[in-house]
N, C-alpha and C positions, 0 to 999 in steps of 0.2 A: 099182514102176511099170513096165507092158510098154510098150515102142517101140513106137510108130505105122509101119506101113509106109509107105513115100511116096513117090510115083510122079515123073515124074522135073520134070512140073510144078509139082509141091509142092517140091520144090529150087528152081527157080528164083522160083515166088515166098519162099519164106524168102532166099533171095542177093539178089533184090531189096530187100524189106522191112528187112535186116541193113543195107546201101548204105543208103537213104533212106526212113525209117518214117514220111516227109510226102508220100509220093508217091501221087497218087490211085489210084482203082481204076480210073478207064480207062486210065491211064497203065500201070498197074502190070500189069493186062489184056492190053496190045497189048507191054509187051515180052517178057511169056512167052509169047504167041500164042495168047491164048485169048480169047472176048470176056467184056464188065465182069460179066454175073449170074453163070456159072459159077467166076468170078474169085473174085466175091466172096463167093461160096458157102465155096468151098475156102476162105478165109482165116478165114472163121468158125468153118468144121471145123479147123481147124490151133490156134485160140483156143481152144474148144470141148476137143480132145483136150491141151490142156494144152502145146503144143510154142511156141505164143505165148502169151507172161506177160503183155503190157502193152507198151504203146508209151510211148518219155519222151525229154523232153528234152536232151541234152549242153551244161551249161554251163561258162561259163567262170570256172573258181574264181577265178584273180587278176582277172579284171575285176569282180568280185564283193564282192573284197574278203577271201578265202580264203587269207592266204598262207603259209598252214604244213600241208603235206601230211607225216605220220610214220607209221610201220611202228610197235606196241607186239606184245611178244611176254610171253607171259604165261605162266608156269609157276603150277599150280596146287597145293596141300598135296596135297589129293585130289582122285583120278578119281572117285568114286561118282557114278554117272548124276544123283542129285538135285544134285549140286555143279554138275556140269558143266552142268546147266539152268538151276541161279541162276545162273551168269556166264554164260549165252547172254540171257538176260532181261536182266543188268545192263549188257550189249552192247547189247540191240536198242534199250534204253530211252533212250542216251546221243547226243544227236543227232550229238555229236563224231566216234562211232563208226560212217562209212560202210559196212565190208565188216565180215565177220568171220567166221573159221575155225577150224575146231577140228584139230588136228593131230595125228599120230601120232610120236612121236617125242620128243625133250626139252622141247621147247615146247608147252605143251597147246592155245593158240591167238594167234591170228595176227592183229592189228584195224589196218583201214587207218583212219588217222585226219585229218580236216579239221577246220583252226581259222582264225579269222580274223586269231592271231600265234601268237608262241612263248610270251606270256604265258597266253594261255588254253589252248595245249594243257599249258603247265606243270603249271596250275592242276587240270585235269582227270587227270594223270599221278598230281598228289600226293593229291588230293581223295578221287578215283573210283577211280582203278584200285590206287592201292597201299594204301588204304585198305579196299579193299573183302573181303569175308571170303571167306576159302580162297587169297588170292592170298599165294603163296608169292616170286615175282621178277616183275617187270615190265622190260624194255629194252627201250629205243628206239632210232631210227632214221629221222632228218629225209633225208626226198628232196629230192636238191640240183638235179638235173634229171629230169621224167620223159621220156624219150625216142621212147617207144610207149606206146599205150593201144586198149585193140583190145573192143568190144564185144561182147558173147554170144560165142556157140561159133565153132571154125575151121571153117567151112560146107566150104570147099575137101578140107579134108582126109576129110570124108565122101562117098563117093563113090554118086553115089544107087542107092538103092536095097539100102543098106547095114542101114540102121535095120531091123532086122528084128520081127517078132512081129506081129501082127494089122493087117489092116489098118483103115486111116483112115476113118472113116464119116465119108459126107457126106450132107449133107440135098437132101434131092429136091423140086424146084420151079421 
């Protein structure tokens, strides 16, 4: 996939939109300095070229009812690409299983996990993951506190105008 180029208003509405993905578009218009159509032209372009995924929610697990957040790290028998795609499928399928990454190194991948106790992610540990085929070792690791939690990319550290390769088409009207 090429980088979108982005001009230095296209930074500031993603730094905006990152902050507050409930904030309108006049609002969102008048703090990058531009008025509401062109505003919201650009954010369609930005949707459009794939640099915004989707706007959601931040809920709150334990008022939820969520109270077991773990790390499982999974060592697989085999790498063969068809192995490694049934265990991204037997990932995506598990609702348990929030994140999930495939790694380089000793561990073939990396699943954040949410349950609503330590019973049900047990159940899921014994059930699903160490049961499931080509899984070589599974270890866990219950988060005692999470201390940060930081959404999409570090916007800050891309300095604009960075992103290079073709630039952003926007729709005229």
């Amino acid at each position: 996939m090429r980088r979108a180029r982005l001009d230095a208003t296209d930074w500031r509405i993603l730094r905006e939109l990152l902050a507050d993905g409930r904030i309108t578009n006049v609002e969102l218009a008048r703090k990058v300095g531009i008025s509401a159509p062109p505003c919201l032209r650009r954010v369609r372009a930005l949707e459009e070229a794939g640099i915004i995924k989707g706007f959601t929610a931040i809920l709150n697990d334990k008022a939820l009812g969520f109270d077991v957040t773990a790390f499982a790290m999974i060592k697989l028998h085999s790498q063969a690409e068809a192995d490694l795609i049934a265990f991204e499928e037997r990932a995506r399928s598990s609702p348990i299983v929030r994140d999930c990454y495939m790694l380089s190194g000793e561990i073939d991948f990396l699943l954040k996990c949410v349950a609503p106790d330590l019973s049900a992610f047990q159940d899921f540990i014994i059930h699903e993951l160490t049961a499931a085929p080509n899984v070589a070792s599974v270890k866990t690791s219950l988060v005692i506190r999470a201390s940060k939690h930081a959404e999409g990319v570090p916007l800050e550290l891309a300095p604009e105008g960075s992103a290079a390769a073709k630039p952003l088409e926007r729709a005229r009207s």
